[in-house]
N, C-alpha and C positions, 0 to 999 in steps of 0.2 A: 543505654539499656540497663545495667549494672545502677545505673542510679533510678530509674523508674523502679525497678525491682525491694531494693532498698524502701523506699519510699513506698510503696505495697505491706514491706514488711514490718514499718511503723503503723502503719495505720492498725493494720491487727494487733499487735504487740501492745502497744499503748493504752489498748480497753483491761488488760490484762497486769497493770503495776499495781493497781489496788489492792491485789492480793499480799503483796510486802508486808506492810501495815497489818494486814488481817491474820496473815502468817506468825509474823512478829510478837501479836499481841496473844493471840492462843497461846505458841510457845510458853509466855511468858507465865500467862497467868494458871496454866496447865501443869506448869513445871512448880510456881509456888502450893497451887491446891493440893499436887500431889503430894511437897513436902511437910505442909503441914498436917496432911490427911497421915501419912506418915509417923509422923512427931506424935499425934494422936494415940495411934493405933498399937504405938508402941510402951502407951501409958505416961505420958507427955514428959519424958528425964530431963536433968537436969546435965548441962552438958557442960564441962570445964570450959571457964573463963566467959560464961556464956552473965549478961549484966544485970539482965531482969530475971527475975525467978521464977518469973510465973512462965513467962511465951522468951522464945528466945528468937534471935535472929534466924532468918533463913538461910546466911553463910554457916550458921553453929549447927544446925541440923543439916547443912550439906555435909560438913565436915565429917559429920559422924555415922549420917544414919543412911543417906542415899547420893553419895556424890556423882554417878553415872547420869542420872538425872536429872541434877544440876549442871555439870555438866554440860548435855544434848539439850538441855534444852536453853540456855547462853549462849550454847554455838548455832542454833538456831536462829533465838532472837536475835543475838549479835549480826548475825548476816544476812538478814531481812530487815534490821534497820538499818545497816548500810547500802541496801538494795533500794530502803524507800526515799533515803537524802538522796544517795544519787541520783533514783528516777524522776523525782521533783525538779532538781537543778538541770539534769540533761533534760529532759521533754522543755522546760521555761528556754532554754536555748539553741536546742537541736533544731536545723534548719527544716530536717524533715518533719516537727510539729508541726509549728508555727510559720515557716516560710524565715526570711533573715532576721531578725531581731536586734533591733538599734536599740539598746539599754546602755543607761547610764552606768559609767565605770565603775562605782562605789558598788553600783547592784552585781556586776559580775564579780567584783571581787567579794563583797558577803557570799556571794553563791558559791566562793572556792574555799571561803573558812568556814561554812555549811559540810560541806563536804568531807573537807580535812577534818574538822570538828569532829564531826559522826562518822567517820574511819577510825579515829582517837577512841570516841566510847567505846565503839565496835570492838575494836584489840583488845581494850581495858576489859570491856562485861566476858570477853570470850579468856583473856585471863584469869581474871576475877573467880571464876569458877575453878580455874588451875590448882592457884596456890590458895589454898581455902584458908579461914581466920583462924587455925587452932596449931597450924603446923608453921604458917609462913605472914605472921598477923603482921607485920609491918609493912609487907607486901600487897597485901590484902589489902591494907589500911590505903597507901597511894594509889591502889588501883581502882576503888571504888570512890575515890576524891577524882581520878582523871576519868572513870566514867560518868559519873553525875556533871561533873565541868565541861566533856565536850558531850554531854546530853542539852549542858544548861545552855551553853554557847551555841552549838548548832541551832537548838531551837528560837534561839533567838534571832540568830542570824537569818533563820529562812522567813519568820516572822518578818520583819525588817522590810526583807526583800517583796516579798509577797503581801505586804498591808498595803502598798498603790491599788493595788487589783482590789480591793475590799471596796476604797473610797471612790472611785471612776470605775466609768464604762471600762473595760477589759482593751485592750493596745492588739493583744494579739488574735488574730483570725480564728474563731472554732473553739476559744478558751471557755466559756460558757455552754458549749451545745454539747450535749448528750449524743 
């Protein structure tokens, strides 16, 4: 019973992970318009240690002018794109998508440094906002080298895993249907 039940509650659930992604990416691009609409508004300064003179980073206007923001809105994206690797990797495996899933080992194991990967950015981008470039820049500096790296890596890894599905008919049951 407990597992019919279960299996009810994937079905619904599963229409509903797109929003990750969707979440994710407003957050992000919300949180930049607001800082540079910001930086603007403030008559565009010039922020210490900031490298271009004209436009400065979006860490140097967190640092100074609205870091709440920056912030909310990292801890945000951070946890909707961790919500979207995972959603991706557990539905391609979860018994209750797809029914069992015979995948080749190499595929489950990128699907677990998919994962880890973008758990890795996730921490980084939601620190990254922490320790801003102006008070803790060496910090700063490592943390936006290990989010871009497990941005770069995760995505390649589910790429990887997921470009069989591109070249062939689809292996698993319902993968294609709306």
């Amino acid at each position: 019973m407990a597992r019919m039940e279960m299996r009810h509650l994937y079905r619904h659930t599963h229409k509903r992970l797109h929003y990750f992604p969707i979440v994710a990416s407003l957050a992000w691009f919300s949180t930049l318009t607001l800082l540079m609409a910001r930086w603007l508004a403030l008559g565009r300064p010039r922020y210490p240690g900031q490298a271009n003179p004209f436009i400065p980073f979006i860490s140097d206007i967190a640092a100074f002018a609205f870091k709440p923001v920056f912030v909310a809105g990292c801890a945000t994206t951070s946890v909707c794109f961790v919500g979207t690797v995972w959603s991706v990797h557990h539905v391609r495996y979860s018994p209750a998508f797809y029914g069992l899933v015979r995948d080749a080992a190499w595929r489950k194991l990128l699907s677990a440094v998919a994962m880890v990967t973008g758990l890795v950015a996730g921490a980084c981008l939601l620190l990254l906002s922490v320790f801003d470039t102006f008070e803790e820049h060496e910090k700063h500096r490592y943390l936006l080298l290990g989010t871009f790296g497990g941005l770069a890596l995760s995505s390649l890894a589910t790429e990887v895993v997921w470009w069989d599905e591109t070249w062939k008919a689809a292996r698993f049951p319902g993968l294609r249907k709306w």
